[in-house]
Jmol script that loads the backbone (N, CA, C; Angstrom):
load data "model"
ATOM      1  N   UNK A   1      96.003 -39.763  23.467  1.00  0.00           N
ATOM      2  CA  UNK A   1      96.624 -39.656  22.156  1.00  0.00           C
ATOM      3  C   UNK A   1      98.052 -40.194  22.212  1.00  0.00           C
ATOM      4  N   UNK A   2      99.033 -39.701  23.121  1.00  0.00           N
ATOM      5  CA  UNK A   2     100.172 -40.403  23.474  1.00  0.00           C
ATOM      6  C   UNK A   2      99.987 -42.183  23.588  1.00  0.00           C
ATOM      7  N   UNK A   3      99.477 -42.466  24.220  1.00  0.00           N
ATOM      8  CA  UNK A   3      99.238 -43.570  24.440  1.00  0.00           C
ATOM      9  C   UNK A   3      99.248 -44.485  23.289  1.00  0.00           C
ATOM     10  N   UNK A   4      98.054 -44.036  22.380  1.00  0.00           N
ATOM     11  CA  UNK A   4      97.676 -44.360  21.024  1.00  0.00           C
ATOM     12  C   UNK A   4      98.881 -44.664  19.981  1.00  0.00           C
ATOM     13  N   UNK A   5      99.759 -43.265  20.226  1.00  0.00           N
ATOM     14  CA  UNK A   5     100.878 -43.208  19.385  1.00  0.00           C
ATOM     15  C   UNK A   5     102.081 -44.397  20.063  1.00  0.00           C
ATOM     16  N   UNK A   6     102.292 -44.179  21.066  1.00  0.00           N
ATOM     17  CA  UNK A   6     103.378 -45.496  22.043  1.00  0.00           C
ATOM     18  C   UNK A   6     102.756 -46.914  21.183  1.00  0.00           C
ATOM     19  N   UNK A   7     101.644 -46.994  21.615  1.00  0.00           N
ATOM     20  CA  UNK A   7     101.232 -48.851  21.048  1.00  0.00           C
ATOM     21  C   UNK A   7     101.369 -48.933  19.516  1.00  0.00           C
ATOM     22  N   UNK A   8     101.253 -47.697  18.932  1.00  0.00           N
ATOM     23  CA  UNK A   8     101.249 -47.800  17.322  1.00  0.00           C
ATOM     24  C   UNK A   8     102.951 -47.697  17.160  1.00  0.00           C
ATOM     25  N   UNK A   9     103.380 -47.366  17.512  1.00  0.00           N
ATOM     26  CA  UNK A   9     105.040 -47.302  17.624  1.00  0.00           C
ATOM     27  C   UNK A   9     105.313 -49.151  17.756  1.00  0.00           C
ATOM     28  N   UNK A  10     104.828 -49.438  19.196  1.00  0.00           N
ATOM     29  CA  UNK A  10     105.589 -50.664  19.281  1.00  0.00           C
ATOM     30  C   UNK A  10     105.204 -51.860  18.544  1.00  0.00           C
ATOM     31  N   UNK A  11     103.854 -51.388  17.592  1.00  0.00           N
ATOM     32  CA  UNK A  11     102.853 -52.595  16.749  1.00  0.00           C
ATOM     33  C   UNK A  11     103.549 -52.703  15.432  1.00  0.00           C
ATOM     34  N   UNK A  12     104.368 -51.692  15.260  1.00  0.00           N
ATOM     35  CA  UNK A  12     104.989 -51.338  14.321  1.00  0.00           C
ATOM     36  C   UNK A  12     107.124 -51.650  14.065  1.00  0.00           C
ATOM     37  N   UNK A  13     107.447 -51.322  15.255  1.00  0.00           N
ATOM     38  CA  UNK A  13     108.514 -52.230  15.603  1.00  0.00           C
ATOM     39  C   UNK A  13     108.360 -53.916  15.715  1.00  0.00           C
ATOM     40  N   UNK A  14     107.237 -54.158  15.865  1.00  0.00           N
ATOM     41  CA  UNK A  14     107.093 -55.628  16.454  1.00  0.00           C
ATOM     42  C   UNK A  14     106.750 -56.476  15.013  1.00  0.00           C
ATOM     43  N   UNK A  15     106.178 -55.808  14.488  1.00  0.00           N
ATOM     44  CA  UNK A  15     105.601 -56.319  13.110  1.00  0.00           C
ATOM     45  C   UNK A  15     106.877 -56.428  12.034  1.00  0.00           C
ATOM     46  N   UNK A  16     107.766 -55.085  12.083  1.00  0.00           N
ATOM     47  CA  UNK A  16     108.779 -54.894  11.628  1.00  0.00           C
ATOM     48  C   UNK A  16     109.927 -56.188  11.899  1.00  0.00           C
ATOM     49  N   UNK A  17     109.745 -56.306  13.285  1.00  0.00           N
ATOM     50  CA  UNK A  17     111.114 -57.343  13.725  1.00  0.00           C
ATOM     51  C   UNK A  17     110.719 -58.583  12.830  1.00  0.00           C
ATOM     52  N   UNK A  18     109.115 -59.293  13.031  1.00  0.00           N
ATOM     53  CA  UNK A  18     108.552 -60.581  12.950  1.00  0.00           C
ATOM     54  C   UNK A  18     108.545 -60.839  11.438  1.00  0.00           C
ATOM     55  N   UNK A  19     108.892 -59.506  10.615  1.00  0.00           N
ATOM     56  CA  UNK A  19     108.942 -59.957   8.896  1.00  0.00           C
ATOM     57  C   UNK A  19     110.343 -60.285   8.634  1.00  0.00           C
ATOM     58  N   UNK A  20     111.072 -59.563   9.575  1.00  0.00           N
ATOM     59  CA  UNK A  20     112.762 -59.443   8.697  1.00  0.00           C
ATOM     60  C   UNK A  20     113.664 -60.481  10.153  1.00  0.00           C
ATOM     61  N   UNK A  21     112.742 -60.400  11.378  1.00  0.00           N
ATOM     62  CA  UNK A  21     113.790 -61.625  11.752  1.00  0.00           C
ATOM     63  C   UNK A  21     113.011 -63.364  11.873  1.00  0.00           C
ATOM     64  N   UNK A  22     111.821 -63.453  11.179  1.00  0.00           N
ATOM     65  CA  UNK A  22     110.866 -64.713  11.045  1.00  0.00           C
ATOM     66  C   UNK A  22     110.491 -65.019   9.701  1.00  0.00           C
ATOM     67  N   UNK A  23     109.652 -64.111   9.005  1.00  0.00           N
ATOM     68  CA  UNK A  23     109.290 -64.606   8.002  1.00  0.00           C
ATOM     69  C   UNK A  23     109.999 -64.570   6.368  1.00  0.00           C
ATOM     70  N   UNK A  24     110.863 -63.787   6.777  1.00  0.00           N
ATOM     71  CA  UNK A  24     112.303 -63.601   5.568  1.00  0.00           C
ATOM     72  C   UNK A  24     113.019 -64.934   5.914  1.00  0.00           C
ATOM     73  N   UNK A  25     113.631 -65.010   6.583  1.00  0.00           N
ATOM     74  CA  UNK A  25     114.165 -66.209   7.013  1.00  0.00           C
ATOM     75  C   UNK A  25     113.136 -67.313   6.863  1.00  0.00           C
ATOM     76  N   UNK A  26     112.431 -67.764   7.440  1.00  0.00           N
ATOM     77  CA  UNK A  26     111.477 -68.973   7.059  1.00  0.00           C
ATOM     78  C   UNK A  26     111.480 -69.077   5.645  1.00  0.00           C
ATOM     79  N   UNK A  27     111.009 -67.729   4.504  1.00  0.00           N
ATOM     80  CA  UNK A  27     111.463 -67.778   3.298  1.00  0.00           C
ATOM     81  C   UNK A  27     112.566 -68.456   2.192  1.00  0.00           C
ATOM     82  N   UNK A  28     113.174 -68.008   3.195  1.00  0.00           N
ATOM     83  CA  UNK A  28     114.766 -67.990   2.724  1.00  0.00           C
ATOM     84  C   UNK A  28     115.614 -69.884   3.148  1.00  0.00           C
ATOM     85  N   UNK A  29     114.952 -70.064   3.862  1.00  0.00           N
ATOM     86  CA  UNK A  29     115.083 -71.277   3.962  1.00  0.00           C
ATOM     87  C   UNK A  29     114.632 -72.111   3.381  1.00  0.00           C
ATOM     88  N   UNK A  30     113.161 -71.993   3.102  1.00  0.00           N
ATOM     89  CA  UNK A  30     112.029 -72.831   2.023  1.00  0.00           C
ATOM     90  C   UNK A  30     112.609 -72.733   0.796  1.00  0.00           C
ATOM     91  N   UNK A  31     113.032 -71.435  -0.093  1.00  0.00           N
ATOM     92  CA  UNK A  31     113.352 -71.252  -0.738  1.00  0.00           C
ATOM     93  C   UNK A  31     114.587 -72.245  -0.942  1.00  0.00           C
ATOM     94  N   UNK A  32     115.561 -72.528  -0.425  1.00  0.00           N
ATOM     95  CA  UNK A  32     116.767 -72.906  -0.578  1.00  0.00           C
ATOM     96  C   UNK A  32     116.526 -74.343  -0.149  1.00  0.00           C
ATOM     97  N   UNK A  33     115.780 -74.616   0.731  1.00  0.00           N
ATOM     98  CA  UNK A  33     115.844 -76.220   0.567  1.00  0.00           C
ATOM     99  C   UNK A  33     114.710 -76.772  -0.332  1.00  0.00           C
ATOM    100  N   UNK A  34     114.073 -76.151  -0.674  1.00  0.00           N
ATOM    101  CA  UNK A  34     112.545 -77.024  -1.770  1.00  0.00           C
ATOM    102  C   UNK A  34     112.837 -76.236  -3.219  1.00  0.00           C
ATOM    103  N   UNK A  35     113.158 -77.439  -4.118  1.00  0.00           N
ATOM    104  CA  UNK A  35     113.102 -76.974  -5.616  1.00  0.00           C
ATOM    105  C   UNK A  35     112.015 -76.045  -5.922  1.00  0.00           C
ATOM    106  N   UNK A  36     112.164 -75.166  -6.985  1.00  0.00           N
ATOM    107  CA  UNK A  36     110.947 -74.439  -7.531  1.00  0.00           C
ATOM    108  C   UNK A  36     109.650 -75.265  -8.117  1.00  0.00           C
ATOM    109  N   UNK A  37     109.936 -76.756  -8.270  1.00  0.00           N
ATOM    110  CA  UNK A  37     109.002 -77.292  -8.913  1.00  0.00           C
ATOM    111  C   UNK A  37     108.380 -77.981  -8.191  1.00  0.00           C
ATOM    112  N   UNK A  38     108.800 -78.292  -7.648  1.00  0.00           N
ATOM    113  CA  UNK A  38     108.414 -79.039  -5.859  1.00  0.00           C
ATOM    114  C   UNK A  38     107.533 -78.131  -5.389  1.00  0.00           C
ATOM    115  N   UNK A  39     107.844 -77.023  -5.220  1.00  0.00           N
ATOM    116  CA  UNK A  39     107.504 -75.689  -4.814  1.00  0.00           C
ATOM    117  C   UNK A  39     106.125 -75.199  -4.869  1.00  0.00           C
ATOM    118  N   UNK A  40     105.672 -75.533  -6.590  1.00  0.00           N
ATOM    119  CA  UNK A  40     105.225 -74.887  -7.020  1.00  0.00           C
ATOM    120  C   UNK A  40     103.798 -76.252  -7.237  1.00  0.00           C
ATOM    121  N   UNK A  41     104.110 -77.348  -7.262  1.00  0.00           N
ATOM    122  CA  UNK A  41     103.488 -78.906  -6.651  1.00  0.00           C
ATOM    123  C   UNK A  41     102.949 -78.453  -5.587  1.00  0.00           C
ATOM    124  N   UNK A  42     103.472 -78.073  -4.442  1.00  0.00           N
ATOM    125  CA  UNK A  42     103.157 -77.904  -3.578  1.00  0.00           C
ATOM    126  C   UNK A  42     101.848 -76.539  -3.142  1.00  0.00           C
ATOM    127  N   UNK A  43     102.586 -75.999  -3.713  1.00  0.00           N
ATOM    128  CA  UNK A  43     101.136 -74.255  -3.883  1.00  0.00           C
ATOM    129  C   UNK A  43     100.203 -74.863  -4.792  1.00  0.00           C
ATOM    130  N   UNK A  44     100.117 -75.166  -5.571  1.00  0.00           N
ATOM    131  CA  UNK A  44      98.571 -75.656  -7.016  1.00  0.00           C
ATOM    132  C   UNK A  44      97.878 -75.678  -5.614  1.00  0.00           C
ATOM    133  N   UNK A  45      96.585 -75.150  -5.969  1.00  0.00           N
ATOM    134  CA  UNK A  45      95.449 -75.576  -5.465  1.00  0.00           C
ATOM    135  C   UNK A  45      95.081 -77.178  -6.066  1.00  0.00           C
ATOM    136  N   UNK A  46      94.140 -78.055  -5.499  1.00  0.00           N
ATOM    137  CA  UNK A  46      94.143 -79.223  -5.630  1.00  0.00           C
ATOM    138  C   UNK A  46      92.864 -78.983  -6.777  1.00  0.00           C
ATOM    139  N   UNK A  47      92.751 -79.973  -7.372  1.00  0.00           N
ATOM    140  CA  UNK A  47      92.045 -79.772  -8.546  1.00  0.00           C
ATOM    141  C   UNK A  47      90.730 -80.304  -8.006  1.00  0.00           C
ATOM    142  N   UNK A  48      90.515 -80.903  -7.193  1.00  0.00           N
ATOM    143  CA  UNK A  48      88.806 -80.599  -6.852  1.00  0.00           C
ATOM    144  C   UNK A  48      88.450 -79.558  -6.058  1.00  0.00           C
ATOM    145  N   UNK A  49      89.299 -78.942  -5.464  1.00  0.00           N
ATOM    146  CA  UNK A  49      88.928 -77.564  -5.166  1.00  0.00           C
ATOM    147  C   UNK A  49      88.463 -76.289  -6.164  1.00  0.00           C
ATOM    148  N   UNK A  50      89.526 -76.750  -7.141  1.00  0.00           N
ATOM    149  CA  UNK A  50      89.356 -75.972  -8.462  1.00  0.00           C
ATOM    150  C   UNK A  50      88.049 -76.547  -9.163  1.00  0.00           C
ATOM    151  N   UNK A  51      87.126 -77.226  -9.045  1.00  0.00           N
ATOM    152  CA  UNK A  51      86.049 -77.648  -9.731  1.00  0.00           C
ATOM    153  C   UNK A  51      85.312 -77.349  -9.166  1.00  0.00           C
ATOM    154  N   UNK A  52      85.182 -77.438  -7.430  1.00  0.00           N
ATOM    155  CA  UNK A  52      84.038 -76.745  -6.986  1.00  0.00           C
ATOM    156  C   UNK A  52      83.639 -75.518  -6.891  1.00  0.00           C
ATOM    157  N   UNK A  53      84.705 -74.556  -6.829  1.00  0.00           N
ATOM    158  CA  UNK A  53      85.004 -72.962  -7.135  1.00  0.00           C
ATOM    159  C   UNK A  53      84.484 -72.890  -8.587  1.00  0.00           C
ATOM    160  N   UNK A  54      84.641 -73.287  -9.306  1.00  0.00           N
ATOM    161  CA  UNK A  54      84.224 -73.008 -10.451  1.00  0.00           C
ATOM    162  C   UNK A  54      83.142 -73.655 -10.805  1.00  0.00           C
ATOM    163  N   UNK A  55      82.157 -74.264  -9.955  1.00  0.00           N
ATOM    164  CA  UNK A  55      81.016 -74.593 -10.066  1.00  0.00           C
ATOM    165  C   UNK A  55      80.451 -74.078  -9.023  1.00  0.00           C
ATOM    166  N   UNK A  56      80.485 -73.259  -8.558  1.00  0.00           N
ATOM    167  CA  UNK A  56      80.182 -72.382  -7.515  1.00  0.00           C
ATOM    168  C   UNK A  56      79.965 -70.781  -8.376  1.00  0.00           C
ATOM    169  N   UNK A  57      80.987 -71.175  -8.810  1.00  0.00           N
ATOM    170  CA  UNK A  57      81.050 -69.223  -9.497  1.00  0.00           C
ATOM    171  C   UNK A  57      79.773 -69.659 -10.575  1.00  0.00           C
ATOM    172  N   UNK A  58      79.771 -70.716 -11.559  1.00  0.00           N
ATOM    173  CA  UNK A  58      78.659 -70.548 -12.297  1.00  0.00           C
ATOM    174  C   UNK A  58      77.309 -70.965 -11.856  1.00  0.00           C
ATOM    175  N   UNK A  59      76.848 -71.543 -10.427  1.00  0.00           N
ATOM    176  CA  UNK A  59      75.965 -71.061  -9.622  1.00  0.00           C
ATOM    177  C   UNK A  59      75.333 -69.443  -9.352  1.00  0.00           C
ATOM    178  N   UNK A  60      76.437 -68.962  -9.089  1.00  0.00           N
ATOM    179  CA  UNK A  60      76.206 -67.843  -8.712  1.00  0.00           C
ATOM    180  C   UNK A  60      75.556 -66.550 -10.067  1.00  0.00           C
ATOM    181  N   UNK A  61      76.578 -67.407 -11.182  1.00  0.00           N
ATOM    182  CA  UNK A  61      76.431 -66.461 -12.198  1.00  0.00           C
ATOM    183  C   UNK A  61      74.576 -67.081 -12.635  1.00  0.00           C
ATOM    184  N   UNK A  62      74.530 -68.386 -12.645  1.00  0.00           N
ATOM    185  CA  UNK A  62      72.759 -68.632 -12.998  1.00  0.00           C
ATOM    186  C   UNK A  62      72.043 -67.808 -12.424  1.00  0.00           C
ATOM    187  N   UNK A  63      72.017 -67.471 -11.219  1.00  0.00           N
ATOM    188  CA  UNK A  63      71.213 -66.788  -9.965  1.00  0.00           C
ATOM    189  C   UNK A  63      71.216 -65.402 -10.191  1.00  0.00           C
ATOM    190  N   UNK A  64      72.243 -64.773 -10.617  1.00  0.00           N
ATOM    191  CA  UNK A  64      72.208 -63.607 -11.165  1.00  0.00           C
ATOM    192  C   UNK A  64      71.627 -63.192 -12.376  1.00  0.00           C
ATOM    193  N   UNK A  65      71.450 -63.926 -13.175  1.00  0.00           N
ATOM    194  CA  UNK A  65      70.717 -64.118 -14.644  1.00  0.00           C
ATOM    195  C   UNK A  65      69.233 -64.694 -14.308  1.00  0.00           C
ATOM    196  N   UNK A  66      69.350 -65.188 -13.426  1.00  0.00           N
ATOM    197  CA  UNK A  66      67.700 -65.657 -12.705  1.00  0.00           C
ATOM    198  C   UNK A  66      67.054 -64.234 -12.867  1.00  0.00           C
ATOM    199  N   UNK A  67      67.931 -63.321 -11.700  1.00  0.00           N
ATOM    200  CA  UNK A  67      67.248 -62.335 -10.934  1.00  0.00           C
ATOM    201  C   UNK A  67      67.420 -61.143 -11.983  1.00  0.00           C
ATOM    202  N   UNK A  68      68.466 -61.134 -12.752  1.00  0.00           N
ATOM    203  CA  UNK A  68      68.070 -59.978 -13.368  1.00  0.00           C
ATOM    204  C   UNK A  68      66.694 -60.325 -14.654  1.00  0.00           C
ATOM    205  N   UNK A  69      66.708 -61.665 -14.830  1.00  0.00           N
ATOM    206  CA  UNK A  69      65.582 -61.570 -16.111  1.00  0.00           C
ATOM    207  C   UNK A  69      64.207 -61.481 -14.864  1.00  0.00           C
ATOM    208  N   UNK A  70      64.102 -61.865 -13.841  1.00  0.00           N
ATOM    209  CA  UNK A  70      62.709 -61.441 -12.602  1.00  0.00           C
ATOM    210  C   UNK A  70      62.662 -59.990 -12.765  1.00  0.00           C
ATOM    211  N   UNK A  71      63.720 -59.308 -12.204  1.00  0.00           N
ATOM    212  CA  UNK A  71      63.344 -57.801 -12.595  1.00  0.00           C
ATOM    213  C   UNK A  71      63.326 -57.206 -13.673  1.00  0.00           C
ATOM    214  N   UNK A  72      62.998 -58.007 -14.639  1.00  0.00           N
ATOM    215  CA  UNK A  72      63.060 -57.245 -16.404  1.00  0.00           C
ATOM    216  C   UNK A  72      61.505 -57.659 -16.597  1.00  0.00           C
ATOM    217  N   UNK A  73      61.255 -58.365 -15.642  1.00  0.00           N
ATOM    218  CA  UNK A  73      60.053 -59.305 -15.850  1.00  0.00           C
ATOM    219  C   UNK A  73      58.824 -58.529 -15.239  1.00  0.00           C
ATOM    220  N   UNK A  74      59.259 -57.915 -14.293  1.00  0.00           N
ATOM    221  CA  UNK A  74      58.511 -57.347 -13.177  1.00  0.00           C
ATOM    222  C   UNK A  74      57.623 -55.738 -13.866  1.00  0.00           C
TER     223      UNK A  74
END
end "model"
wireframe off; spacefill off
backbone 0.3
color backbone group
């Protein structure tokens, strides 16, 4: 149980250090050198990704309307 508690202690210091001395900073840098619009160019998902996701979801939704009119059927 000690043991348990020591590694959860140091998973927890370590995680702690790697947000506020790595990924705040990495932040904070992106932030300040890349415009918000640039930024935000940059995050969009790409638009054929966005077409296949959404031809995927209405795959899924046919198949579900398949199966529920089979078991209405049944």
């Amino acid at each position: 149980v000690v043991q348990k508690r020591i590694i959860d202690n140091i998973a927890q210091t370590c995680y702690y250090h790697f947000i506020t001395q790595c990924a705040l900073k990495i932040d904070q840098f992106l932030s300040a050198s890349i415009p918000s619009s640039q930024l935000l160019q940059y995050m969009c998902e790409p638009r054929r990704q966005t077409n296949l996701r959404n031809k995927l979801i209405c795959s899924i939704q046919a198949y579900e309307q398949a199966l529920q009119l089979g078991l209405a059927h049944m």
